[in-house]
C-alpha positions as CSV (number, residue, x, y, z in Angstrom):
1,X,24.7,-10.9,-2.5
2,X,23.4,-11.6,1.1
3,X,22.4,-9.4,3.1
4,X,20.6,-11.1,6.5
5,X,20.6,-15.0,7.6
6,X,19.0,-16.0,9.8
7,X,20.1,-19.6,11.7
8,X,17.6,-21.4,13.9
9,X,16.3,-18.8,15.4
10,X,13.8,-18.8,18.9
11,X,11.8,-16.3,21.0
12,X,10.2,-17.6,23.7
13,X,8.4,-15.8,26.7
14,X,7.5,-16.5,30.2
15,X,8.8,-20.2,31.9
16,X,7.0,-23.2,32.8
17,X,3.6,-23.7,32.3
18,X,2.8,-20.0,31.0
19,X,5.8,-20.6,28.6
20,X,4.8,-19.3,24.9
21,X,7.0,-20.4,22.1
22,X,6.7,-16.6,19.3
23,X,9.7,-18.2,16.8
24,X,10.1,-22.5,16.4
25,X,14.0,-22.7,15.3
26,X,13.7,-20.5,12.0
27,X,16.5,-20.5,9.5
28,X,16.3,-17.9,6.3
29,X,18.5,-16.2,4.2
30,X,17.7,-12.7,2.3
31,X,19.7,-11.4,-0.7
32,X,20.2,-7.5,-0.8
33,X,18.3,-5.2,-2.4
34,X,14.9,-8.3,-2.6
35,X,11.6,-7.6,-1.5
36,X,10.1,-9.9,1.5
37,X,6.8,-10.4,2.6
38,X,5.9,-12.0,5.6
39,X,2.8,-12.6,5.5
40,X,0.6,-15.2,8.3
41,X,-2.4,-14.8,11.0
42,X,-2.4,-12.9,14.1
43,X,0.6,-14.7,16.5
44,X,2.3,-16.2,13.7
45,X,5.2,-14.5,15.0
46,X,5.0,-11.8,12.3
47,X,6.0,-9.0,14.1
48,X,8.7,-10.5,16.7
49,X,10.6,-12.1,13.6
50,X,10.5,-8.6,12.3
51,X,11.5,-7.0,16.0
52,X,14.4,-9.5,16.5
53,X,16.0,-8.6,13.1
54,X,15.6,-4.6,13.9
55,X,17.8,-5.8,17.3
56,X,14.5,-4.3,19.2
57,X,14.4,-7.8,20.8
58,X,17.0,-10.7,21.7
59,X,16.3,-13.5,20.6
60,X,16.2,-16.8,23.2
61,X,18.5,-18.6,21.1
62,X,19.9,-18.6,17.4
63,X,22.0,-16.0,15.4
64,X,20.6,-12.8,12.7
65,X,23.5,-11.7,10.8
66,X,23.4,-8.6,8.9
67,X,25.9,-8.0,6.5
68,X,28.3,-10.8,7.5
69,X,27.9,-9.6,11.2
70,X,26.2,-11.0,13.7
71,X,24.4,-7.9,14.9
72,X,24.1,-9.4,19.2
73,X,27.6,-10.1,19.2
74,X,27.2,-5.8,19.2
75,X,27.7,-3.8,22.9
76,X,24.2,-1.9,23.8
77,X,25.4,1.2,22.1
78,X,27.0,-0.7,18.9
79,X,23.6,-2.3,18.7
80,X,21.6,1.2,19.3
81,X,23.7,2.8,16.2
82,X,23.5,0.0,14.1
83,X,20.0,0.2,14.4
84,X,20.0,4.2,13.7
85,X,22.2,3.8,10.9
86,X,21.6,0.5,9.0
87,X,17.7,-0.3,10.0
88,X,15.0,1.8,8.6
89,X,11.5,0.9,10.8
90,X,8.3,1.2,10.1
91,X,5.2,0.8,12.0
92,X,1.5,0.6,11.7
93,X,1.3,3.2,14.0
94,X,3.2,6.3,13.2
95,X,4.8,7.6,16.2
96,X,5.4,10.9,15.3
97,X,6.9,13.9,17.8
98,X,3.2,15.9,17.8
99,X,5.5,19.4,18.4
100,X,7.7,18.8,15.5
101,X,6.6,19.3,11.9
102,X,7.0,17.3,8.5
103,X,10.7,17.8,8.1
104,X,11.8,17.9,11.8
105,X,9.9,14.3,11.9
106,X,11.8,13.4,9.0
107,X,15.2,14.3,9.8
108,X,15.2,13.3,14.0
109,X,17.3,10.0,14.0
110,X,19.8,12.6,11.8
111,X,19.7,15.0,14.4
112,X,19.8,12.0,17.4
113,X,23.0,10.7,15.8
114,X,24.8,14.5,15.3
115,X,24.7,13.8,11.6
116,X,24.4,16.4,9.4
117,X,20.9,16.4,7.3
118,X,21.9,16.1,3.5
119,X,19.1,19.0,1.7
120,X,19.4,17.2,-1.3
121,X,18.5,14.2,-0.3
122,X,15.6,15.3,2.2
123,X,14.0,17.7,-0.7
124,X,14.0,14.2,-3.0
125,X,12.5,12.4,0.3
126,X,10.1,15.2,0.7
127,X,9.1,15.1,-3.5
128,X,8.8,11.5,-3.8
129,X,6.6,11.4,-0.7
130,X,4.2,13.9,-2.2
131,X,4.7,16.4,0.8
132,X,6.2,19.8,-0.7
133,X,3.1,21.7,0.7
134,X,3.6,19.8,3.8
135,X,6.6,20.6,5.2
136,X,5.6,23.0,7.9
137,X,2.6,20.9,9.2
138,X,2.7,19.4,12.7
139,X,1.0,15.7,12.7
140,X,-2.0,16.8,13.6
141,X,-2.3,18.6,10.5
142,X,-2.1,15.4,8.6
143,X,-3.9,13.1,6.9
144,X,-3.4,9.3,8.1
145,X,-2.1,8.6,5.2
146,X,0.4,11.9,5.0
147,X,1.4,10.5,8.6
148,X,2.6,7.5,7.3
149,X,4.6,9.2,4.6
150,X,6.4,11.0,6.9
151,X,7.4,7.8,9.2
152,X,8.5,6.2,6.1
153,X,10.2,9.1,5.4
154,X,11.7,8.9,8.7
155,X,12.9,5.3,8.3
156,X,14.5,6.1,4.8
157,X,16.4,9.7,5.7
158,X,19.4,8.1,6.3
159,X,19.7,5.2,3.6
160,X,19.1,2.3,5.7
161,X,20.5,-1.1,3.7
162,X,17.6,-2.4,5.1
163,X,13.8,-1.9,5.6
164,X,11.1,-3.2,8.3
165,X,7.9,-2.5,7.8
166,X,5.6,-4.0,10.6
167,X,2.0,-3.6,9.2
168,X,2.7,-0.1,7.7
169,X,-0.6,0.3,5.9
170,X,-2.9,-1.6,8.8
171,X,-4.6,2.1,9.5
172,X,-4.7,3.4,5.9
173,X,-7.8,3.1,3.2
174,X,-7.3,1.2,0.1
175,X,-6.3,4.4,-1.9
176,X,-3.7,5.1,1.1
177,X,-2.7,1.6,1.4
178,X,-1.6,1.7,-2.4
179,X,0.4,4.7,-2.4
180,X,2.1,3.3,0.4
181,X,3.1,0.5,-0.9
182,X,4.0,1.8,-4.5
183,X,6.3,4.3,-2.2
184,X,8.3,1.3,-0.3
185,X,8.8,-0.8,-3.6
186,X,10.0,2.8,-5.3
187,X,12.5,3.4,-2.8
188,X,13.1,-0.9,-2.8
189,X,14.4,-0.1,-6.8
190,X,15.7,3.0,-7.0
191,X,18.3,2.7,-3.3
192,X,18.6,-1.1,-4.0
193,X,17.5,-1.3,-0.2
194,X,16.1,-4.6,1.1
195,X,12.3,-4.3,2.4
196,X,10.5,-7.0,4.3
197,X,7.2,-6.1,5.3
198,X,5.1,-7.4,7.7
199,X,0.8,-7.9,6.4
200,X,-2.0,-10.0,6.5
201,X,-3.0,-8.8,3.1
202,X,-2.3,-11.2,0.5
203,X,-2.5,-8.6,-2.4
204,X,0.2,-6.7,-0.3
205,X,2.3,-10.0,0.1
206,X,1.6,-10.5,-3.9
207,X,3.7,-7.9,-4.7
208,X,6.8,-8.6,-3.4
209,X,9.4,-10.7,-5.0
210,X,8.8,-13.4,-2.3
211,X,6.6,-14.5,0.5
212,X,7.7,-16.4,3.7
213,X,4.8,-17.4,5.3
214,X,4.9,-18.2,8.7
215,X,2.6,-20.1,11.5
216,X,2.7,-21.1,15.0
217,X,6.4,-19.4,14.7
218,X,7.4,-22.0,11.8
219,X,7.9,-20.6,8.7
220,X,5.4,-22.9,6.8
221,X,6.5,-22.2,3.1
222,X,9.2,-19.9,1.6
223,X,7.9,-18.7,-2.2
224,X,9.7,-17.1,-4.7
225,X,7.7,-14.9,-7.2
226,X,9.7,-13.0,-9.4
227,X,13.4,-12.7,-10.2
């Protein structure tokens, strides 16, 4: 079943002479519950192929559709819950509220959208994240890799259909970097969620179940490597 087409997408900045071309006419399909890596150099166009499909950006021309709808066709606030309710995000950099603590971190975009927080599912979050003893900590009190638990956690409290992870272990060791990923493709199989994620590490992008790899915003070849 699919989940997200894209259809000749573009992003282009500035006009004229200083006019810089992110995403070349792009076209992709992704099924649900498959795992994506996008892998490519530094201004591949990585990360704004990432941004457009969270709706974080507009795109200059072409269409994202997420679960038969295309999600622009959305009003501002349509497109700001959507995003709350459907996209989970991760970044390289964490982005955590330094005055809240493990589980006020986690459960935010609940509390943003006046949903109430399910215990059970938080207390499963918390467990399969590895941060029982954790809970009470402020970020500052965390590891780098604890503080990228609890962004992923974050991104997953509300059992997005989909997953974008923009670099997410970029700051981590290889231990770290490891667990991270082992955590994403858990949550990938056990919620059926869809997870692209955004490296430059091939033994990240090896992983996955396929690998779009993308230069000069063109996607330069689309491999499948599992079922």
């Amino acid at each position: 079943m699919e989940i997200l087409k894209i259809e000749n997408l573009c992003k282009t900045y500035g006009s004229d002479e200083n006019r810089v071309t992110a995403l070349n006419n792009i076209s992709f399909c992704v099924e649900k519950g498959e795992f994506v890596a996008i892998i490519g150099q530094s201004g591949s166009g990585k990360s704004t192929l990432l941004h457009l499909i969270g709706g974080v950006e507009r795109p200059s021309f072409g269409t994202i559709t997420i679960d038969g709808k295309e999600i622009f066709q959305r009003t501002p606030e349509e497109l700001a819950i959507f995003r709350r309710r459907q996209v989970g995000l991760i970044y390289q950099f964490y982005n955590l509220i330094p005055i809240l603590n493990v589980t006020e971190n986690i459960t935010l975009p609940l509390k943003l959208d006046g949903q109430k927080v399910n215990e059970d599912r938080l207390n499963e979050l918390i467990d399969i994240l590895g941060l029982q003893d954790r809970k009470m900590h402020l970020p500052k009190q965390l590891s780098g890799g604890q503080q990228q638990r609890v962004s992923i956690g974050r991104a997953l409290i509300h059992a997005p259909a989909l997953v974008l992870a923009d670099e997410p272990t970029g700051n981590l060791d290889n231990k770290n970097s490891h667990d991270i990923i082992e955590l994403l493709k858990y949550s990938n199989k056990k919620y059926n969620q869809t997870l692209l994620v955004v490296t430059h590490d091939e033994n990240i992008a090896l992983q996955a179940d396929r690998i779009l790899r993308l230069a000069d915003g063109n996607i330069i070849s689309d491999e499948k490597i599992r079922e």
